[in-house]
LUMLO-155915 format. One record per residue (C-alpha): residue number from 1; x, y, z. Coordinates in nm, 2 decimals, always signed. Each point is the difference from the previous one (the first is absolute). Layout:
BEGIN
   tifi       xx       yy       zz
    NUM        X        Y        Z
...
//
This chain:
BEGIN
   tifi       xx       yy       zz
      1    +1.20    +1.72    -1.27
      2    +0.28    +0.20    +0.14
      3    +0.20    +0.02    +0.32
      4    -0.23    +0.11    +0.30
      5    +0.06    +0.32    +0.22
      6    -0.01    -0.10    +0.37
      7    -0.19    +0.23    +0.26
      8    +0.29    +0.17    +0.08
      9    +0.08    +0.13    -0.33
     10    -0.08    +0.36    -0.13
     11    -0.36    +0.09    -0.01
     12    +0.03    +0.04    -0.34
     13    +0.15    -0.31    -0.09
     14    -0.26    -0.17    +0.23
     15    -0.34    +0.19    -0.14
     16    +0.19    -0.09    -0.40
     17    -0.01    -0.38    +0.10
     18    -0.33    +0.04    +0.17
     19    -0.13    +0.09    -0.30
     20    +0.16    -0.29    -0.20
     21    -0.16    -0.22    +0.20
     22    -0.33    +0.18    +0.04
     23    +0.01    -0.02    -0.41
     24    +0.02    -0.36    -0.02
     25    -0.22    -0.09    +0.33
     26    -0.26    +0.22    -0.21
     27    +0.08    -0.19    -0.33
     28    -0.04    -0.33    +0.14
     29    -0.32    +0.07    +0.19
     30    -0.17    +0.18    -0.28
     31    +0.10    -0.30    -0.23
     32    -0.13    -0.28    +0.23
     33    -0.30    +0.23    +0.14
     34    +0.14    +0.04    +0.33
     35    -0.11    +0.22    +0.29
     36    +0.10    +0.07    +0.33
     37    -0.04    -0.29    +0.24
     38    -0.16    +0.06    +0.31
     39    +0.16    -0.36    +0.12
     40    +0.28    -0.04    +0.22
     41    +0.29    -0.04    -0.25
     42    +0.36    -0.17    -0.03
     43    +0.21    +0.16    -0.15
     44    +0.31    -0.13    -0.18
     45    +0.31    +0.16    -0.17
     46    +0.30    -0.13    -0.14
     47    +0.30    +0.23    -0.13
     48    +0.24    -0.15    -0.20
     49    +0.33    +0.21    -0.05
     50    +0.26    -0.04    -0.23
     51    +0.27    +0.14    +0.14
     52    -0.01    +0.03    +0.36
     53    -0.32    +0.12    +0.16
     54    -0.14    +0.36    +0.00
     55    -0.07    -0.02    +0.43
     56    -0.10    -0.19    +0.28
     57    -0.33    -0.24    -0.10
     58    -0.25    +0.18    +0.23
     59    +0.08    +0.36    -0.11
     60    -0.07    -0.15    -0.36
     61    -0.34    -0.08    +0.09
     62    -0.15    +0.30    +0.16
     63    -0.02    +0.25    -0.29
     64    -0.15    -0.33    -0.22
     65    -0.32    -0.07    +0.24
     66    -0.02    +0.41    +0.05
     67    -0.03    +0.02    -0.39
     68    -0.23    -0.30    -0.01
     69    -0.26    +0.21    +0.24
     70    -0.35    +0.07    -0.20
     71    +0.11    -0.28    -0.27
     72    +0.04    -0.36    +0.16
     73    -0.16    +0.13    +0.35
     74    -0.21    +0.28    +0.20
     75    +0.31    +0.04    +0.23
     76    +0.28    -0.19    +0.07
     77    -0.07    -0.08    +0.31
     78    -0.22    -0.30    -0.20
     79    +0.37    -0.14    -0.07
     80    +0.00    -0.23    +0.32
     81    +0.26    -0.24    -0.12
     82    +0.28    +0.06    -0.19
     83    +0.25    -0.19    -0.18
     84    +0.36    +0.17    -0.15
     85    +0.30    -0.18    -0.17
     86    +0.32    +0.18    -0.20
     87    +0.17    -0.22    -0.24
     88    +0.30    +0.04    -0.24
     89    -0.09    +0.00    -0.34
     90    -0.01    -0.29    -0.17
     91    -0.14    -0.25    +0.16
     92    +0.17    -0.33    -0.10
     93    -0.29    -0.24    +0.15
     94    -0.28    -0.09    -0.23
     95    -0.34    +0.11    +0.11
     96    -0.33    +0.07    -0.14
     97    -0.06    +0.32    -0.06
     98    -0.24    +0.27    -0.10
     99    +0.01    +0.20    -0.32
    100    +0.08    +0.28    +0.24
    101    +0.29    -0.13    +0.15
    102    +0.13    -0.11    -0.31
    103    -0.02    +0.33    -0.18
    104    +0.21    +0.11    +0.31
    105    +0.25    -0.25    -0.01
    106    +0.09    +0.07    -0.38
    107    +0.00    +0.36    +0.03
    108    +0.36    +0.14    +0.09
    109    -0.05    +0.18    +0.34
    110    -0.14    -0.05    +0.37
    111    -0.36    -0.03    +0.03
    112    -0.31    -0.08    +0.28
    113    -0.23    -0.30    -0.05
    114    -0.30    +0.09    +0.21
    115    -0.28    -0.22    +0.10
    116    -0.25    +0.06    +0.23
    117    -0.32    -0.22    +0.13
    118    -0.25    -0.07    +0.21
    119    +0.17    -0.10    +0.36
    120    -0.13    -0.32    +0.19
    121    -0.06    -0.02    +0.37
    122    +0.30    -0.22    -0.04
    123    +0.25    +0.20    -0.17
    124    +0.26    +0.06    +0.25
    125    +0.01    -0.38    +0.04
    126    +0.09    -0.08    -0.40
//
């Protein structure tokens, strides 16, 4: 939860939200049993805003797989597809979602849904 700091905000801003998102990466792996993959990974992130977005979509992202490093994967260099979306908040289209993105939805401020898999050899072609 929370609006994300870009990789051209202050280093201080950007190590603070690295360490939200470290926090919950470590939160969720520890509660499913999780440990670095050594698999090439896809990695997806959606940011949904509420206002009007916090930066440009690809500066959001960095600073997310850097704090994600030693959690979801060995070294981000695993991340060989990736997938990004911002959205205003609320969506008005009915879709399934997870408890996850729900919680986000009701809350009152920006957040990042992050989901990241095991990559095909087909990826880039989905």
């Amino acid at each position: 939860m929370g609006t994300p700091v870009t990789s051209q905000g202050s280093p201080d801003n950007r190590r603070f939200w690295q360490q939200r998102v470290r926090q919950a990466g470590e939160a969720e792996a520890a509660a499913k049993g999780l440990l670095p993959s050594a698999d090439e990974l896809v990695l997806r992130v959606a940011y949904f805003y509420v206002s009007d977005p916090i930066g440009d979509l690809d500066n959001i992202v960095k600073p997310i797989q850097d704090a994600l490093k030693g959690i979801a994967y060995a070294d981000d260099r695993q991340v060989v597809d990736l997938v990004a979306s911002m959205r205003r908040k609320p969506v008005e289209d009915r879709v399934p979602m997870t408890e996850a993105l729900a919680r986000g939805f009701l809350g009152g401020s920006d957040f990042i849904y992050v989901v990241i898999e095991q990559s095909s050899r087909i990826e880039v072609f989905r």
